[in-house]
C-alpha positions, 0 to 999 in steps of 0.5 A, spaced: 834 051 233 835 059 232 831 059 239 836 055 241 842 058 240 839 064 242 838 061 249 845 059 249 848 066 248 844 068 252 846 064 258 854 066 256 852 073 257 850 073 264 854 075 269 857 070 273 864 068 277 867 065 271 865 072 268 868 076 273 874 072 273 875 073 265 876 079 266 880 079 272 884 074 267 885 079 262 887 085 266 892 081 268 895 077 262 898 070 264 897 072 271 904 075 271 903 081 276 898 077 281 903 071 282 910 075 282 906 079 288 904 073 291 911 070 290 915 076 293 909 076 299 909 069 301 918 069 301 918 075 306 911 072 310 915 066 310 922 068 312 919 073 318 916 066 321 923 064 321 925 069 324 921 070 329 921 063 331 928 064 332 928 069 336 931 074 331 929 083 333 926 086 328 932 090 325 934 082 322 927 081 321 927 088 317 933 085 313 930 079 313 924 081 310 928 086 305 933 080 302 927 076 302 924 081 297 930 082 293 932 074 291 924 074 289 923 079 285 930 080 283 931 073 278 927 074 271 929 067 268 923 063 265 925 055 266 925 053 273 932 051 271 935 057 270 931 061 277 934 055 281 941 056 279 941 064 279 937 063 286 944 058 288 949 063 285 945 069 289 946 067 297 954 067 295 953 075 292 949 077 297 953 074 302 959 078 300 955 085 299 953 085 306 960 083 308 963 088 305 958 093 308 959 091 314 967 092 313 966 100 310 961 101 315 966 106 319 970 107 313 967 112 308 971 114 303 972 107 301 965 106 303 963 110 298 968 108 291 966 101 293 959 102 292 960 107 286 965 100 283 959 096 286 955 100 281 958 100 275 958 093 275 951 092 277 949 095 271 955 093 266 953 087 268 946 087 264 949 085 258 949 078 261 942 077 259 938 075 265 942 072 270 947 077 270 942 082 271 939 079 277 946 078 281 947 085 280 941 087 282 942 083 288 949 085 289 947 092 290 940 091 293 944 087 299 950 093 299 944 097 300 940 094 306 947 093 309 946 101 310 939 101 311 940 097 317 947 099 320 951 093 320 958 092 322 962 087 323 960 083 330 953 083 327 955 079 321 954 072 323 947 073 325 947 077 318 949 072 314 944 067 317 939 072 316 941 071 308 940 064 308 934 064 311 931 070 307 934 066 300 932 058 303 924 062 303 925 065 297 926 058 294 921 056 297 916 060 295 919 060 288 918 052 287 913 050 292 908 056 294 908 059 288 910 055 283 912 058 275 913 053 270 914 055 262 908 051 260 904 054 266 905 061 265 903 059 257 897 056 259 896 062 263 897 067 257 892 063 252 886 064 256 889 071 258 888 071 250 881 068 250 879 072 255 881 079 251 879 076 245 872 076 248 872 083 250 874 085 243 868 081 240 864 084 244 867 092 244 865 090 236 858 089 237 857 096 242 860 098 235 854 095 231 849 099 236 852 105 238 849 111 237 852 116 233 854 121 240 857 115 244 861 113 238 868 115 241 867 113 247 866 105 243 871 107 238 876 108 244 875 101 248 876 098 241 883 101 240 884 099 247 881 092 247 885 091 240 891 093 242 892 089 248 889 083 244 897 084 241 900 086 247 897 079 250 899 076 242 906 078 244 906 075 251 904 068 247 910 069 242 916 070 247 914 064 250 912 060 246 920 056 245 920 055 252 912 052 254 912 048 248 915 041 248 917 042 241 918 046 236 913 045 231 907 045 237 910 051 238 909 054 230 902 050 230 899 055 236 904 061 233 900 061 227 893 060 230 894 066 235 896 070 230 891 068 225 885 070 230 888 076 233 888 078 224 881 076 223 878 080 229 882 086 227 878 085 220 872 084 223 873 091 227 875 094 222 870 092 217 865 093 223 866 100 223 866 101 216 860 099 215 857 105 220 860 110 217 857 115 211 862 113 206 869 107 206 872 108 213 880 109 214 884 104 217 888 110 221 881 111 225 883 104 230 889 106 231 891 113 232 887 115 239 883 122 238 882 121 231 875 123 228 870 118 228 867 117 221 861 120 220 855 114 221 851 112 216 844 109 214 847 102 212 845 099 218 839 102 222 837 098 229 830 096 225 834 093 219 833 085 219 840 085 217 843 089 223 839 084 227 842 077 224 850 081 225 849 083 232 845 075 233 852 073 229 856 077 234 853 073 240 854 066 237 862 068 235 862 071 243 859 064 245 865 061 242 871 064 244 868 065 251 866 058 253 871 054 256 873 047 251 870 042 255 863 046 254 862 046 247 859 041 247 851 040 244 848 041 237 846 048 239 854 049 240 855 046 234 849 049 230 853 056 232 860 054 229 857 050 223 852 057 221 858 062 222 863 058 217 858 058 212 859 065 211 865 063 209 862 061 202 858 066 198 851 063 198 849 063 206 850 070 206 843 074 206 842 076 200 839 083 201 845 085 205 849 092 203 856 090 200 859 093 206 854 088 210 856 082 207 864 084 208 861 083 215 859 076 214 864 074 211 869 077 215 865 073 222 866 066 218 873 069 218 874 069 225 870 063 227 875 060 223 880 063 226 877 061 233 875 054 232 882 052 229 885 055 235 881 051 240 884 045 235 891 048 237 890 048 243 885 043 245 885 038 241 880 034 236 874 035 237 866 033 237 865 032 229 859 029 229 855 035 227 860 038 223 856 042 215 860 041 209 863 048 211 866 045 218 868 039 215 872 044 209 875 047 215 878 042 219 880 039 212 885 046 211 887 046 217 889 039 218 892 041 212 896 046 214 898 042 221 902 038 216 906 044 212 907 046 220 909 040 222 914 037 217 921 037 218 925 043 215 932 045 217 930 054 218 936 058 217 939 061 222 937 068 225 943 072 222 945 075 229 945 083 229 952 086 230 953 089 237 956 095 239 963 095 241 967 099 247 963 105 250 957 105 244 954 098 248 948 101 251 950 097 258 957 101 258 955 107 257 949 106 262 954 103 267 958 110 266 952 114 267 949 111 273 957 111 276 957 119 275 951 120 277 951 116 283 957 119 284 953 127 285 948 123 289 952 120 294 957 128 295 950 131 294 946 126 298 952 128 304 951 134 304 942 132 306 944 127 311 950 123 313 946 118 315 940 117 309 945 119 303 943 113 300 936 114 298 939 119 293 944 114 290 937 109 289 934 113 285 939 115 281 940 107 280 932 106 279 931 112 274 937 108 269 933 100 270 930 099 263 931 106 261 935 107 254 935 115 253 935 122 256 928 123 255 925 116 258 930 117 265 927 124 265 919 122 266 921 116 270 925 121 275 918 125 275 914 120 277 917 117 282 918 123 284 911 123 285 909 117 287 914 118 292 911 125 295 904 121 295 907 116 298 909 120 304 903 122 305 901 116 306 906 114 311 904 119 315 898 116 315 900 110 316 905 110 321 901 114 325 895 107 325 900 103 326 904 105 334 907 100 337 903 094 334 910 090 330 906 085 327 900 090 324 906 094 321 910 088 318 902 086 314 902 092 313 908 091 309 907 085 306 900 089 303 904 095 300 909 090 298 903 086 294 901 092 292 908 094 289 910 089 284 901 088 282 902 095 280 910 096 277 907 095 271 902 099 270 904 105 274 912 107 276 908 113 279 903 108 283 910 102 285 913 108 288 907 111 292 907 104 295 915 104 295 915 110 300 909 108 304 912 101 306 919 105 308 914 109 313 913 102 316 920 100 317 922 106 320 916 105 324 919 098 326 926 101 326 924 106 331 926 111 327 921 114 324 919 121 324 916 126 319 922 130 318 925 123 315 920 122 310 921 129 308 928 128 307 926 122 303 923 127 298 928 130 298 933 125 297 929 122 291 930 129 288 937 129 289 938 123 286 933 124 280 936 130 278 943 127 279 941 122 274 939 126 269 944 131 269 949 123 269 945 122 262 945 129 259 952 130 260 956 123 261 955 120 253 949 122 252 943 119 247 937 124 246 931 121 245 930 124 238 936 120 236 934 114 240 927 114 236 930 114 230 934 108 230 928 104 232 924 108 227 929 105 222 928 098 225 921 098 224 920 101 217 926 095 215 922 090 219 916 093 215 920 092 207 922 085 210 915 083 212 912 086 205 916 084 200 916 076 203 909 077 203 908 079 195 913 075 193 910 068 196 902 071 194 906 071 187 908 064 186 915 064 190 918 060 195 915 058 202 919 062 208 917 064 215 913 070 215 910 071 221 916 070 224 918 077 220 912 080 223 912 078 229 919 081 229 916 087 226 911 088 232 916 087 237 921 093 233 914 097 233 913 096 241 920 098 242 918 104 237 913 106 241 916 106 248 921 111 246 916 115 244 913 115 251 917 122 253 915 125 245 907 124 247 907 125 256 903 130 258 908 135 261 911 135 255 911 142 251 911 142 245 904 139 243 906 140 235 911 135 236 907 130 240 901 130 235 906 128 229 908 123 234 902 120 236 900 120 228 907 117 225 906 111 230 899 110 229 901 110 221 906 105 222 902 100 227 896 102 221 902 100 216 903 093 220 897 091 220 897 090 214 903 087 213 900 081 218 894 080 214 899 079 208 904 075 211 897 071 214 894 071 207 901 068 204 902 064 210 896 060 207 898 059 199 902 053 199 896 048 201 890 052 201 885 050 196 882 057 196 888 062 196 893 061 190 898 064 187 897 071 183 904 073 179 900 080 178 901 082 185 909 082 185 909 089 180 903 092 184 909 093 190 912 096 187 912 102 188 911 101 196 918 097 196 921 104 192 918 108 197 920 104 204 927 104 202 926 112 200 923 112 207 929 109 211 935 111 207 932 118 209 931 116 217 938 113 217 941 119 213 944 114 208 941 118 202 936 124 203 936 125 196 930 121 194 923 123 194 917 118 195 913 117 189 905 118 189 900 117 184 894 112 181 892 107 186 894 100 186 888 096 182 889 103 177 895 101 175 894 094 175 888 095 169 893 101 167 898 096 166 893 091 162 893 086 167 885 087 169 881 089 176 880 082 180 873 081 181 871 083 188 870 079 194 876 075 191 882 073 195 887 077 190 881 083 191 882 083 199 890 083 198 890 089 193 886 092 199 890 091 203 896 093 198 893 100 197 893 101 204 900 101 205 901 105 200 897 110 203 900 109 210 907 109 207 906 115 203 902 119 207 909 118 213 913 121 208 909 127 211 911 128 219 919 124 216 919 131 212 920 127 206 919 130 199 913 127 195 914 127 188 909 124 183 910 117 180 916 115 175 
């Protein structure tokens, strides 16, 4: 039977299409990026043949095209609903903005004041969710167009039938070419989801064999494959209320994402503690640059041991990897039936180290996390061949199905207050863009009087998802780049294309793909493509010439610096500020996740805890991209940006933690095997005292209070009289990770400039 499975694992490693298309599907999680490219280029394709079948000369095909591409791209809402209605409200404002800038053609200053209104209230109205965005953005975009392709005044019918004809495509490749529903792009993120799990699992078994030399490089495709397996595990969260048909499936497949996404971060972490000399920090997986732990003798190649975990690793590959209608067979079978038994004390090997047998169990872990996942997400399975160690399993999961599944009246999120007057983040970006288009469009004048808006462009771009100073200067200087590279190639590029029209607008729809599969990857790299598609349509235009493109460089220049200069001067919100908002946000998520966590391990009431830490995740990556200007590559002070990286590496160590507490919890009221420990509420203690410390410090509430340092968590527990639990126990493994918080909060106390003080 080993021979077996050993055949079947091998037959899952061989390099197949399934195989290459994992690895596409994890690259691009929900296949988000290749649908919105696909999307967007099957509207402008479409509307192009439309036009062309009627006749139409390519300057109204360029406008075509351009409001094709702007009502794809423009409209964010999930459910089909939502896209249909904003798409039929869109027409009517992208009529009026063409009409208006058709109106002002001759007419410059009121041109201009109108385009500044019609500024502020695109991005004033981003505080309507969604759809006040998107009409915004179409609002602006089609005024913009208007100048782009002078139009005036007897050009308007023909512009208007242009605009329907764009939005009519744009609603047919929306809803028939490229459909998106809720429920498929959910589907898509559980085998994005799958698929990286698979990359995490097998990053782990490089860990197993790694050289001491190639450790780096191995540690760093752990961190990477981690951290996008939470990235993906977010995705799924956000999406869960809308592609589920009711609120307990969506709670059942929440809880199974998250218990797998825990356990293969265990299994990383214990993985790589047994290669190290002496007990791995937790801080290694998360803080890039860190040292690796100096390897160890507990698992040399040779050691039967070594070769039973790396034989264990390729079967938990088998099961995450192999699609639901294939896992079928007694080979299959005989995989899950032998990982789940680690789960019990007796079917570990044992002349395996203690660091070795914390391997093993954390295996029989994840195989239960996976196998309840596939239950989720794939209903009932074969369970004639199920071991007694399976058979418990599916009963505690079936279990945990009911706890989810009976009917609770949750209380209401208590809704945060928002800010009012000019403190609101739309009203305060809605000046500054105001103001800063304002300098772009006299400055941009004095570049080019017919080409000013390129200036007044970027600004608005460089404001669009940004939230301070720091962030809208990296944003400016990447497009900056992208746009001088892109020069260069539309250089190139127009000068292939001549006079062949239609090569020029397939070269389009190619940079217009290229454009939205990169956005989220690169601003630099969209840009670059942004500005090589411009080459093209001046090219059809017939108004192409270098010296444009130089003074598109110089335009985008102008309107990033009048940006910055709007942001630093216009109600301005350093990114030091900004970042310690959000820190205090994270930290107050932290408490919240911990002290529900403790208080359900010690015998209190049932309450949602993963909900509270997928909260904290989501400040977490909030956090994290704020730091972004802190941690950039040009930014100079490089003190600054190692206490950054090492804060943020601290708090996502810190979370970590706290999820595999809220995931323990989460399983007291109905596990067999978990229950109740009234000694785990008085080891907190002392990490609920020193986050409020910690936050009272961050919001400058209180910076009198000092964090308290002193004997670990299981000392104080036999200090107390309460007794040391025994090892390998559900109570030792919360401890752990009890006293890892303690030293990942403490140890913040350091970059937060803090006072350490010893315990009182």
């Amino acid at each position: 039977m080993d021979l077996g499975v050993t055949q079947v694992t091998q037959v899952a490693r061989r390099p197949s299409p399934a195989g290459t298309w994992d690895r596409f599907v994890a690259s691009d999680p929900g296949l988000l990026r290749l649908m919105a490219g696909l999307r967007t280029v099957a509207a402008i394709g479409l509307a192009l043949a439309v036009l062309a079948l009627a006749g139409t000369d390519v300057t109204h095909m360029v406008a075509g095209a351009m409001a094709a591409m702007v009502g794809t791209f423009a409209i964010r809402e999930k459910t089909v609903r939502g896209q249909a209605l904003t798409l039929a409200l869109g027409l009517p404002v992208a009529l009026a903005a063409m009409a208006l800038g058709a109106l002002l053609h001759s007419r410059v200053v009121a041109g201009d004041l109108f385009f500044i209104a019609l500024i502020f209230g695109a991005v004033y109205s981003r505080r309507f969710g969604d759809r006040g965005t998107a009409l915004g953005l179409i609002g602006f975009q089609v005024y913009f167009v208007s100048l782009f392709v002078n139009a005036t005044v007897d050009q308007l019918p023909r512009l208007f039938a242009t605009l329907a004809v764009a939005f009519v495509c744009s609603a047919v490749a929306r809803f028939l070419l490229v459909p998106e529903t809720p429920q498929r792009v959910l589907g898509r993120l559980r085998e994005a989801f799958r698929a990286r799990l698979a990359q995490l699992v097998t990053a782990q078994t490089r860990l197993l064999d790694a050289p001491p030399g190639e450790l780096d490089d191995v540690l760093d495709d752990l961190r990477r494959y981690t951290a996008r397996l939470h990235e993906t595990a977010l995705m799924i969260q956000a999406r869960l209320e809308d592609g589920t048909r009711d609120e307990a499936t969506a709670a059942l497949i929440q809880r199974r994402v998250a218990d797998a996404e825990v356990s293969a971060e265990r299994l990383g972490m214990l993985l790589l503690n047994a290669r190290s000399a002496e007990r791995a920090d937790t801080l290694t997986l998360h803080l890039p640059g860190a040292p690796v732990p100096a390897a160890g003798p507990l698992l040399p190649r040779e050691d039967e041991t070594t070769a039973t975990l790396r034989r264990d690793l390729g079967a938990l590959h088998l099961m995450v990897s192999r699609p639901a209608d294939a896992n079928r067979g007694t080979a299959v079978a005989h995989v899950r039936n032998r990982l789940l038994g680690y789960r019990d004390e007796e079917a570990i090997p044992p002349g395996a180290t203690l660091a070795a047998q914390d391997v093993f169990r954390g295996i029989g872990e994840a195989a239960r996390a996976v196998m309840g996942l596939r239950l989720a997400l794939d209903g009932p399975q074969d369970e004639s061949d199920d071991s007694p160690a399976t058979t418990r399993s599916r009963e505690e999961f079936d279990a945990e199905d009911v706890s989810i599944t009976a009917e609770k009246e949750a209380p209401a999120k208590e809704e945060s207050e928002e800010p009012k007057g000019l403190r609101r983040p739309t009203t305060r970006a809605a000046f500054q863009v105001a103001v800063g288009s304002s300098l772009a469009i006299v400055g941009g004048e004095f570049l080019s009087t017919q080409r000013w808006y390129w200036a007044v462009l970027t600004c608005w771009v460089v404001f669009l998802n940004t939230a301070s100073t720091g962030e809208i200067v990296v944003k400016g200087y990447r497009r900056l780049l992208g746009t001088v590279l892109g020069v260069v190639a539309g250089v190139a590029l127009a000068g292939a294309v001549g006079n062949h029209t239609w090569l020029a607008f397939v070269l389009v729809l190619l940079c217009v793909f290229a454009m939205f599969f990169t956005a989220p990857l690169s601003y630099a790299l969209m840009s670059f493509f942004v500005t090589a598609m411009l080459g093209l349509l001046y090219t059809l235009l017939n108004t192409y010439s270098f010296d444009v493109l130089i003074l598109r460089i110089e335009e985008t220049a102008l309107g990033a610096a009048c940006g910055i200069i709007a942001a630093m001067l216009v109600l301005p919100v350093k990114t030091d500020r900004r970042t310690d908002e959000l820190l205090g946000t994270v930290l107050e998520r932290l408490g919240e996740v911990v002290a529900g966590a403790v208080e359900q391990l010690s015998g209190g009431p049932a309450m949602d805890l993963l909900d509270k830490a997928r909260d904290l995740d989501t400040a977490l990556d909030d956090l994290r991209a704020s730091t972004g200007p802190l941690t950039h590559p040009i930014t100079p002070l490089r003190e600054r940006r190692q206490n950054v990286r090492y804060l943020v590496a601290l708090l996502e160590t810190s979370a970590y933690h706290a999820r595999s507490l809220a995931a323990t919890a989460e399983l007291v009221p109905y596990s067999k095997r978990v229950g109740a420990d009234p000694r785990l509420g008085r080891a907190a203690r002392r990490i609920d005292h020193n986050i409020d410390v910690l936050v009272a410090h961050v919001n400058e509430t209180d910076t009198t209070g000092s964090v308290e340092s002193g004997a670990s968590i299981a000392a104080m527990l036999e200090t107390d009289g309460l007794g040391v639990p025994a090892a390998n126990t559900v109570t030792f493994r919360v401890l752990r990770h009890l006293q890892r918080l303690d030293e990942g909060i403490t140890g913040l106390a350091r970059p937060l400039n803090v006072p350490v003080g010893p315990r009182k």
